[in-house]
N, C-alpha and C positions, 0 to 999 in steps of 0.2 A: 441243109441238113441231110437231103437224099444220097452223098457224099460220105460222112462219117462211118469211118471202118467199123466194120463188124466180123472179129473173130470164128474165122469154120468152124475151127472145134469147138469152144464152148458159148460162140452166140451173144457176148457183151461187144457192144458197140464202146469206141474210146474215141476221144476226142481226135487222137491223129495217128497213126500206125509208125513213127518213129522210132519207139523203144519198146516193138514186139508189144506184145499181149501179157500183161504180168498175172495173169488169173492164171494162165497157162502155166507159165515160170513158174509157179507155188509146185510144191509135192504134193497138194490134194487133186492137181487136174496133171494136164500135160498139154505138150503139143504137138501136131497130129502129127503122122509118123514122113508123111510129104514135107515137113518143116510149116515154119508160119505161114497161116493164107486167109488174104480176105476179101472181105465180101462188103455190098452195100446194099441201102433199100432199091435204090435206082436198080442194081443190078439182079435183088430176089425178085422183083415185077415183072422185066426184061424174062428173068430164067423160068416164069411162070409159078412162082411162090403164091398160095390162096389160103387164107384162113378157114377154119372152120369153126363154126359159132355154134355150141349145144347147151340144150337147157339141161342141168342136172339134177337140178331140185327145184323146188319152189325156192325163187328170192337167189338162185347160185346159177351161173353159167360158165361154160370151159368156151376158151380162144387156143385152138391151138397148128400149126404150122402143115402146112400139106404139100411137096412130099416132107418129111420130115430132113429137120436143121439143127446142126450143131446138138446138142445135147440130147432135143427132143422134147424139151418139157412140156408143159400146155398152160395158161394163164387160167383164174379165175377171177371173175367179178362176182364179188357178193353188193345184193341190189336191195335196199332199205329203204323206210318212208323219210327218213336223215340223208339218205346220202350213198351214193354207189361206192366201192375201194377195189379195186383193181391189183390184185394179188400174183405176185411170180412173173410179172411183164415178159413175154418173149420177145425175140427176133423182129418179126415184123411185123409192119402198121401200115394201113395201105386207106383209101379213104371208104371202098367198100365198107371194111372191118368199123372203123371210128362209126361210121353213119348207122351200121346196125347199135351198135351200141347207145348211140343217140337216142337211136327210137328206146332204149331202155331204163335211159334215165341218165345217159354219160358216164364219167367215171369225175368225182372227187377228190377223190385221195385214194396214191399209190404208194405198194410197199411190197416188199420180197422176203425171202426169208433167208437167204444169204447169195454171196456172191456170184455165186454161180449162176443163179436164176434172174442177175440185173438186167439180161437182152437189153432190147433198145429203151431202157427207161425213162431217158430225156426224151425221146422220141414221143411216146406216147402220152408224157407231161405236157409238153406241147401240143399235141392233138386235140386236147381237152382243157384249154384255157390254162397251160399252165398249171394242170393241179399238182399241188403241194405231195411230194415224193418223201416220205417218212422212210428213215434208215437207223440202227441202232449206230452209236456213236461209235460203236466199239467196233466199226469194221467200215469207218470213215474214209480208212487208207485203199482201201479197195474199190471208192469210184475214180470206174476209168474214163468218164467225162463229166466235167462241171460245168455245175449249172446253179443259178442261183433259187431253185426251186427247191432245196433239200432242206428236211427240216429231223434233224437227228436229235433221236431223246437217249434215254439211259436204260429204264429197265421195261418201261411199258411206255403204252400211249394209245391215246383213243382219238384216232382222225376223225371217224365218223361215232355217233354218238351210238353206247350200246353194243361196240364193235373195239377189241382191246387186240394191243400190239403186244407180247411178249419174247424178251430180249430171252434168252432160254441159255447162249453159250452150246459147245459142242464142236463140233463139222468147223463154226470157225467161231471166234469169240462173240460175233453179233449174233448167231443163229437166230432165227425166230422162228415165231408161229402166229399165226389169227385167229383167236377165239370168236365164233362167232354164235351166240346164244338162242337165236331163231332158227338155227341149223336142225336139219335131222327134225323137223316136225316139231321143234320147240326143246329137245331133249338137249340142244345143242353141238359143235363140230368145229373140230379144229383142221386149223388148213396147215400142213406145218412144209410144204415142200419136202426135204427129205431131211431136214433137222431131225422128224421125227421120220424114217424111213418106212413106209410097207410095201413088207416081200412079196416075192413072188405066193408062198403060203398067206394069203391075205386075213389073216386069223393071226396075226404076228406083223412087231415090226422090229426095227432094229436101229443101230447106231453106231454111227464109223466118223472115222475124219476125214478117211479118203475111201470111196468107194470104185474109184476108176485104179487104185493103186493100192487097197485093199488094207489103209492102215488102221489099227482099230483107237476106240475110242477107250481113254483113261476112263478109269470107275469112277473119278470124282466128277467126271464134266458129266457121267450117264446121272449122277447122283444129284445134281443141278440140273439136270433139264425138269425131270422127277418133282424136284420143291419148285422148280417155277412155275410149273404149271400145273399142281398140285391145288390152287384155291380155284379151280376150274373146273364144273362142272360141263362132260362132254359126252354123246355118246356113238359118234362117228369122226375118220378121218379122214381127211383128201389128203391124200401124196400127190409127188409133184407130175405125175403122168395118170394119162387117162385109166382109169378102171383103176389105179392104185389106189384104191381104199380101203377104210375097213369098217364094213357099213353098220356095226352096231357092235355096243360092248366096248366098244375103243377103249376106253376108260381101265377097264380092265385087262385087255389086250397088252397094253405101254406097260402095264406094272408086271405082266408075268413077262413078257419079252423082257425087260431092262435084268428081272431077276434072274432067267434064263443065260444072258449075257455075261452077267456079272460072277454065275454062279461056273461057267466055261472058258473065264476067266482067271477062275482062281482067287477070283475077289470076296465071295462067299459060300458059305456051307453049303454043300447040296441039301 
């Protein structure tokens, strides 16, 4: 397994580097300006690759890559009396990393929120007895290594009890997010990667298809993210990088950004 490529630029590992990186091929990503190049576990160890393990809140922890890889993201584990879920899997997995995590309860069930943020997902399925890897169906076509570990739902799903998967559409048809109800001191928090994007003004977030290529997002897909996650009560957000949050009011935050967007759009009335 130490073997299977792993894309520089955007850090999903595939089962064999034959036909190029298709994450990259998409007009949401790209490929790096050096041409296709890749990489492996054996070889981020070797290059000195180290995680880093931080508590963010009570019951949430970030894993995230040190020097920084491919995209950059950072993983989070939300840790419950049901059951840990391990959200946005990065790059690499090393046994350091697995063994901290042990002491916290392992990981149960993993999931992303789209393809961009799959890194090493078999990898880390493996780490942990195989846990069961939940992926919206509708972006089925975008794993680039199979395993029989995937268990694809439709519009939601609850791997761990108390803890909901929502299929939201956007950035790519699967987009998702993880509602997590004990977040935020009870008030609740979504994890949305950048389905649900916050900027740089962390008081705001945003929504695109392609952010590396700057394409924007149709009013109806902003309009669908909106009603699915609408019966959700939330009042913080984790983006998919460190400090990208939006540490209260969230709730409110998504609906005046979505109308600000839409309103710069031309989609509606100022």
């Amino acid at each position: 397994m130490m073997s299977h490529p792993i894309c520089v630029t955007c850090g999903v590992q595939h089962s064999d580097a034959t036909t190029g990186c298709k994450v990259c091929d998409d007009e949401r990503q790209y490929v790096g300006w050096e041409g296709q190049q890749w990489q492996t576990l054996a070889g981020m160890s070797r290059d000195g690759y180290r995680n880093r393990i931080k508590e963010i809140e009570s019951g949430l922890w970030g894993v995230g890559t040190e020097p920084r890889f491919a995209i950059g993201h950072r993983s989070l584990v939300v840790c419950s009396d049901n059951g840990n879920i391990l959200w946005d899997p990065i790059s690499f997995v090393d046994d350091d990393t697995v063994n901290r995590l042990a002491e916290l309860g392992g990981v149960q069930a993993i999931s992303a929120s789209h393809p961009h943020f799959y890194g090493a997902i078999v990898e880390w399925s493996h780490a942990f007895d195989r846990a069961p890897i939940f992926l919206p169906r509708a972006d089925r076509e975008w794993v680039c290594r199979e395993d029989p570990g995937y268990e694809f739902y439709s519009e939601e799903a609850s791997p761990i009890a108390g803890i909901t998967l929502i299929r939201c559409g956007g950035h790519f048809d699967g987009s998702a997010v993880l509602h997590w109800p004990e977040g935020a001191n009870g008030r609740g928090a979504l994890l949305t990667g950048d389905t649900i994007q916050v900027v740089l003004d962390r008081r705001y977030a945003s929504f695109m298809r392609s952010y590396p290529n700057l394409i924007p997002l149709d009013p109806g897909s902003i309009r669908g993210i909106l009603e699915a996650i609408e019966p959700y009560s939330y009042d913080r957000i984790y983006g998919g990088w460190w400090d990208r949050n939006i540490a209260e009011d969230a709730q409110k935050a998504v609906a005046v950004s979505a109308k600000r967007y839409l309103r710069w759009s031309g989609s509606v009335t100022p």
